[in-house]
N, C-alpha and C positions, 0 to 999 in steps of 0.2 A: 411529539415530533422531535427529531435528530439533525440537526444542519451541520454538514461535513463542509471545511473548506479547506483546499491543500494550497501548498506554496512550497517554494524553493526549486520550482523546474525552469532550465533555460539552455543555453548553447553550451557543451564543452568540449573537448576532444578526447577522442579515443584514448582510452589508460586514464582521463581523469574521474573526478569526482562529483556526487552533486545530494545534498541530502534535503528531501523532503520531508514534509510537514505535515499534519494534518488534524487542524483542531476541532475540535467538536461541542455543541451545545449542549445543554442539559446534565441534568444532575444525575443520570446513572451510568456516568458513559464505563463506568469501571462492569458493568454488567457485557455489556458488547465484544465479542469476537472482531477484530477489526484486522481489518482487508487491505492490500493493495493488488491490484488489477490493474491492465496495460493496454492499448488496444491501436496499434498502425494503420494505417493509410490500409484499407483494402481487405485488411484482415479481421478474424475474432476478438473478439474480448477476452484478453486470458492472464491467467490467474499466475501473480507474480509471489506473495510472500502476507501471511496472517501472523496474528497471535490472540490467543486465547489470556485471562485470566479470571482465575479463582482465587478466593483467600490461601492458599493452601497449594499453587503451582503455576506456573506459566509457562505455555507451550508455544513455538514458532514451528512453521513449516516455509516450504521456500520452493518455488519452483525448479525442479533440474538447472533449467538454464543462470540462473542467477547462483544458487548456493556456492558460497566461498566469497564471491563479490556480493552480494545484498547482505544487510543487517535488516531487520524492523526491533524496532522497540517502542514502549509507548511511558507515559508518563500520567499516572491517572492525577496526580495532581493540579496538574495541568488540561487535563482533559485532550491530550494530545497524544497521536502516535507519529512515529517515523518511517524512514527507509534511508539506510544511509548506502550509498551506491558509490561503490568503487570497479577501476577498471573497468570502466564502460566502452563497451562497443557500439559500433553506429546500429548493428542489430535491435540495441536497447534503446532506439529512436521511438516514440509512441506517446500517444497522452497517456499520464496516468492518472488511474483515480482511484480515490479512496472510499472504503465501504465497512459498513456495523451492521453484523447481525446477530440476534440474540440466539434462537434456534440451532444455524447451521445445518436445516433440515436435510440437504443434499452432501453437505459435507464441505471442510474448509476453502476445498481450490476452487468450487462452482459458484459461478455470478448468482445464479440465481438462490441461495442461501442466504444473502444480503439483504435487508431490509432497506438502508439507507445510502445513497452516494452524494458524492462528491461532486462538484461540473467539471475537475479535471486539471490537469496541469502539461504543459509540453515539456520533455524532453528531448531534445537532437543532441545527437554523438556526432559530428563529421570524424570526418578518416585522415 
């Protein structure tokens, strides 16, 4: 079993910054694809920014909307990944949560590829 807890979500303004967190338990977390996903008031679950690692490469994707402003990176040492987010807009208001999947059967940006989440973190962008 895999327990994901995030942190570092809260209030800031438009154009600022805010980086989260997200640690995780167990001893293989360097084997896990891990996720960050978003999901507003009203709307879907949707897929913000992963990264992949192997001995041998690390790969990140990003959803449209964020690439340029989102970073992820993770820290296997640590057993921890990020998201560091700049130039936030209130758009990017949403809980977010974080998620590990070994597989990736559907592929990086699909929730349901995830074996593990997070209970989530808020961020608000006011204008």
């Amino acid at each position: 079993q895999v327990q994901l807890v995030e942190s570092g979500g809260g209030l800031v303004q438009a154009g600022g910054s805010l980086r989260l967190s997200c640690t995780t338990s167990g001893r293989t977390f360097s084997s896990y694809t891990m996720g960050w996903f978003r999901q507003a008031p009203g709307k879907e679950r949707e897929f913000v920014a992963a990264i992949t690692f192997t001995w041998s490469d690390r790969t990140s994707d990003y959803a449209d909307s964020v690439k340029g402003r989102f970073t992820i990176s993770r820290d296997n040492a640590k057993n921890t990944v990020y998201l560091q987010m700049n130039s936030l807009k209130p758009e990017d208001t949403a809980i977010y949560y974080c998620a590990a999947g070994l597989r990736l059967t559907y592929g990086l940006g699909r929730a349901v590829s995830y074996d593990y989440w997070g209970q989530g973190t808020q961020v608000t962008v006011s204008s």
